[in-house]
MARVO-865407 format. One record per residue (C-alpha): x, z, y; residue in three letters. Coordinates in nm, 4 decimals, m for minus. Layout:
BEGIN
+----------+----------+----------+------+
!       px !       pz !       py ! type !
+----------+----------+----------+------+
!        X !        Z !        Y !  Ala !
...
+----------+----------+----------+------+
***
This chain:
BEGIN
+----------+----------+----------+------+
!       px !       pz !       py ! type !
+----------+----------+----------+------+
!   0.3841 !  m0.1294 !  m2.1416 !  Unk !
!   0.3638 !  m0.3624 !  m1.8405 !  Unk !
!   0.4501 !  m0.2418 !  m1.4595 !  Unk !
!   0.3055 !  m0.4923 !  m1.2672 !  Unk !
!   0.2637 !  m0.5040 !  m0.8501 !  Unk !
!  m0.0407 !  m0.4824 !  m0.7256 !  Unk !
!  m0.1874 !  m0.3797 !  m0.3590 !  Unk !
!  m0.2633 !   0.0026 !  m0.3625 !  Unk !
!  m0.6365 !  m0.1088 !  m0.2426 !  Unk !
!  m0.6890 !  m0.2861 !  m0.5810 !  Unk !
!  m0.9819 !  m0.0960 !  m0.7815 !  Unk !
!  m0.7490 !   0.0525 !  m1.0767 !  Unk !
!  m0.4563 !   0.1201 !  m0.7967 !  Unk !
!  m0.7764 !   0.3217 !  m0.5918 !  Unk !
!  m0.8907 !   0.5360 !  m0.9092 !  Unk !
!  m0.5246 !   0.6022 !  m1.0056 !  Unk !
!  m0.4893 !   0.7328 !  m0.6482 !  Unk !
!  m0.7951 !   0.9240 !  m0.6438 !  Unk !
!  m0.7074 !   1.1004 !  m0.9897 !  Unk !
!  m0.3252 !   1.1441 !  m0.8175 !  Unk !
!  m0.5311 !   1.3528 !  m0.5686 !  Unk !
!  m0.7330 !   1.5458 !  m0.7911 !  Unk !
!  m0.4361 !   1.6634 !  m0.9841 !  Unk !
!  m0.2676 !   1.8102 !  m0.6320 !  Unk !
!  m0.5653 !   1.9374 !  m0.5248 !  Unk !
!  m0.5911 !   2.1556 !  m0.8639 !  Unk !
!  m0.1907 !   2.2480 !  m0.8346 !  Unk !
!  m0.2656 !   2.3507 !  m0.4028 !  Unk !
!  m0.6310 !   2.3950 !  m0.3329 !  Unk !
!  m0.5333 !   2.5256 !  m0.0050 !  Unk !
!  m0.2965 !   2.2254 !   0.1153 !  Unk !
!  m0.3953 !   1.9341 !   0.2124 !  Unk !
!  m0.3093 !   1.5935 !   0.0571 !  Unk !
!  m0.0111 !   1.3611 !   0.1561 !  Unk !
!  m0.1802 !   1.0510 !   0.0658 !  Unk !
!  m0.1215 !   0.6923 !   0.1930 !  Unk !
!  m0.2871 !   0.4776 !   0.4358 !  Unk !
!  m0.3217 !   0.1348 !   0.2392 !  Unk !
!  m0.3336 !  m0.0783 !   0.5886 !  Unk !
!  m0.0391 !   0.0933 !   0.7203 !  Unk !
!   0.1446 !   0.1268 !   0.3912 !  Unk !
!   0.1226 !  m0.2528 !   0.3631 !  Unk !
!   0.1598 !  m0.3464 !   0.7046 !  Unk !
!   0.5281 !  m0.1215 !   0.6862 !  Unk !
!   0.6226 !  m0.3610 !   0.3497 !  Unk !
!   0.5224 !  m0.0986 !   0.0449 !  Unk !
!   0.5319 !  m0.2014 !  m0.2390 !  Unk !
!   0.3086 !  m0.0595 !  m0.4818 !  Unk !
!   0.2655 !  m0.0587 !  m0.9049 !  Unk !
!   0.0726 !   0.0255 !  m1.1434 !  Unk !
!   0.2040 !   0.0503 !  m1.5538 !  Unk !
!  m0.0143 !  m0.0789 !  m1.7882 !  Unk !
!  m0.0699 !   0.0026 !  m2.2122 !  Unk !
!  m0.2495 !  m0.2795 !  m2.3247 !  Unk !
!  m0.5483 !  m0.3582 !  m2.0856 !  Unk !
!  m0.5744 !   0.0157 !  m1.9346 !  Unk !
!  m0.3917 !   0.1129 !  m1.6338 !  Unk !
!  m0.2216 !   0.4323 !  m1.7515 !  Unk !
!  m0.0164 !   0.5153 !  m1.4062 !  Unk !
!   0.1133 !   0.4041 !  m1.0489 !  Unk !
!   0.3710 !   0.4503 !  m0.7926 !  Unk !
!   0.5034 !   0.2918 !  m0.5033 !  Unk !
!   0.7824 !   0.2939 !  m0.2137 !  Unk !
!   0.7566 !   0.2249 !   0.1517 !  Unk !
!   1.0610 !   0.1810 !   0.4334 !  Unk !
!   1.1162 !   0.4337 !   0.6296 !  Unk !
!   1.4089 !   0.2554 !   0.8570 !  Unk !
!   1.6209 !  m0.0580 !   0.7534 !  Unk !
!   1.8097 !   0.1618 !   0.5238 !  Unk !
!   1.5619 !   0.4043 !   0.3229 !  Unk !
!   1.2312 !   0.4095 !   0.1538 !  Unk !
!   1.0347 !   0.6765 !   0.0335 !  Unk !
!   0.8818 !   0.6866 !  m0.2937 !  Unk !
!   0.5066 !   0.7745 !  m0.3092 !  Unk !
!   0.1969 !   0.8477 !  m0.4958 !  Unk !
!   0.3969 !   0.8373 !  m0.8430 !  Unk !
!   0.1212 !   0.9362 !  m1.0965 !  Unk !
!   0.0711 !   0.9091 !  m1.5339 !  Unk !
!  m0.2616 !   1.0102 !  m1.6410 !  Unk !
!  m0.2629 !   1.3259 !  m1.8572 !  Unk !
!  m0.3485 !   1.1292 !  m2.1581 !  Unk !
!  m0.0250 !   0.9039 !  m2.1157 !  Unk !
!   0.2078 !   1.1725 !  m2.0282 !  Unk !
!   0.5162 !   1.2420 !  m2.2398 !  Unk !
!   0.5819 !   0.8801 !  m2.3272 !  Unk !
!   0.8082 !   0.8158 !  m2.0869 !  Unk !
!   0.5624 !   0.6129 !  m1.8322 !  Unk !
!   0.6374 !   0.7376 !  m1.5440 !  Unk !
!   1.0406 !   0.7686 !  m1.6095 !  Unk !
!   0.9979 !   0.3451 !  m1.5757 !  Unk !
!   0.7605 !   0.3114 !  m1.2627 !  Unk !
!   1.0173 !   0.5162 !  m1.1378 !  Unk !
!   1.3601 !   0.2950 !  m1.2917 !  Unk !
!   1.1425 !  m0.0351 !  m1.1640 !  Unk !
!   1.0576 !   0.1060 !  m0.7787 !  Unk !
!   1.4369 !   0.1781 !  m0.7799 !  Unk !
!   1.5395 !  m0.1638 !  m0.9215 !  Unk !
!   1.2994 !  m0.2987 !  m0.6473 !  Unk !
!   1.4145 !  m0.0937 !  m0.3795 !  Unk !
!   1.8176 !  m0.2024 !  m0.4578 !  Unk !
!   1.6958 !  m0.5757 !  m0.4503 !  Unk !
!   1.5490 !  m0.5042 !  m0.1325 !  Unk !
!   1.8911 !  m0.4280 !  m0.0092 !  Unk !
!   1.8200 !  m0.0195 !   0.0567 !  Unk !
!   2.0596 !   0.2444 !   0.0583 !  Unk !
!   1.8353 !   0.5306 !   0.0246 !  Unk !
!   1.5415 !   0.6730 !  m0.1551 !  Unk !
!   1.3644 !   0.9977 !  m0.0223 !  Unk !
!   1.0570 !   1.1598 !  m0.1989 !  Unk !
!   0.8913 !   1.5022 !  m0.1872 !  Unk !
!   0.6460 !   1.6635 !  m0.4340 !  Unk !
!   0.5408 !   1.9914 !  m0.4675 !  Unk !
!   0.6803 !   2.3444 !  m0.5915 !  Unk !
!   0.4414 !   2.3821 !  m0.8653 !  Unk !
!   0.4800 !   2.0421 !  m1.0085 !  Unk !
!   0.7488 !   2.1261 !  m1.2949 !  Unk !
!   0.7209 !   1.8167 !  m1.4810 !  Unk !
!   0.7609 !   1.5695 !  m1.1510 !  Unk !
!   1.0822 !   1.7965 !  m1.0362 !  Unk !
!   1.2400 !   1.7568 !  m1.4073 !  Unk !
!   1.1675 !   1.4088 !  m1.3810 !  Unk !
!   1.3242 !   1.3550 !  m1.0498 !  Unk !
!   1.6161 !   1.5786 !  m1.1371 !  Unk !
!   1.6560 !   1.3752 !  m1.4832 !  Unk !
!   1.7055 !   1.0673 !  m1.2871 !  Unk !
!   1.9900 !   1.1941 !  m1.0473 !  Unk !
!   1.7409 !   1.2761 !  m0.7506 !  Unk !
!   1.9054 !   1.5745 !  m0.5127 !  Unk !
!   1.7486 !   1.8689 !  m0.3225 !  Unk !
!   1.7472 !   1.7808 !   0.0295 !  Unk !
!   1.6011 !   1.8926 !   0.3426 !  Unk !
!   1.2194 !   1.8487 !   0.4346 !  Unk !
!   1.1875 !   1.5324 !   0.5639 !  Unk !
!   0.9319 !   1.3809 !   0.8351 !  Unk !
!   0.5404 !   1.4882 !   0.7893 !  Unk !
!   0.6914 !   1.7684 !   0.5447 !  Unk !
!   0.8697 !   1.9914 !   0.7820 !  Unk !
!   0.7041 !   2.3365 !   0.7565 !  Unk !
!   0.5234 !   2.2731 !   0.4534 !  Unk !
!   0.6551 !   2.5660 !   0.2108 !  Unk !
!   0.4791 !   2.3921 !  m0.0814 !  Unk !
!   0.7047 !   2.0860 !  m0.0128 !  Unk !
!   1.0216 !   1.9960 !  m0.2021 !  Unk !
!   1.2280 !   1.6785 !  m0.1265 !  Unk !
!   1.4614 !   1.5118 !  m0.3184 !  Unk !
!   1.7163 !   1.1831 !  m0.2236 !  Unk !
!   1.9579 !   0.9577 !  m0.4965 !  Unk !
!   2.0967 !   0.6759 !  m0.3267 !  Unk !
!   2.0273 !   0.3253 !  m0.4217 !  Unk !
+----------+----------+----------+------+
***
């Protein structure tokens, strides 16, 4: 597998996305999506991935600051197909290797309540309940997590 970084606008980045979407939108079909802006997710310094098996892009994630001190991680995503084989357990170790050589302290992220496997994930990895955070305060679907860098 190769993670390599690419701009979230990129063709394979866009259909990742797009698929990320579909998959919420099947877990909540009454919420609405907390996607990204690509010109403003670029223009705050995101960085953005997307893992590789040979030539197919199998899954994507990204972070972008929220102050000098902490990012949040976004649109992490593995295609059903790739699932289980530990794909998105690295986007995540290499946007956290990225975001310490970056020189921040904190990483925030929220998914939702039905997404088990994302919540294990996090969890695995030494993220933390905290409380809703920015754009997710008063969403009841919403659960955020922090692990500091």
């Amino acid at each position: 597998m190769i993670i390599e970084a690419v701009s979230p606008a990129v063709e394979e980045a866009s259909e990742l996305i797009l698929e990320l979407d579909e998959f919420i939108a099947g877990l909540y079909p009454e919420s609405t999506i907390n996607g990204i802006d690509v010109s403003e997710f670029e223009e705050a310094g995101g960085y953005f991935v997307i893992a590789r098996v040979g030539t197919e892009a199998v899954g994507c994630g990204g972070f972008r600051p929220i102050d000098e001190q902490c990012v949040e991680i976004k649109r992490m995503f593995v295609r059903t197909a790739a699932r289980r084989r530990g794909i998105g357990r690295e986007i995540l170790r290499h946007l956290e290797a990225e975001v310490r050589r970056r020189g921040f302290c904190t990483m925030v992220l929220e998914t939702g309540c039905n997404n088990a496997e994302a919540r294990a994930l996090y969890e695995s990895e030494g993220y933390f309940p905290i409380p809703k955070f920015l754009g997710y305060v008063g969403i009841p679907i919403s659960r955020c997590y922090a692990k500091w860098a």
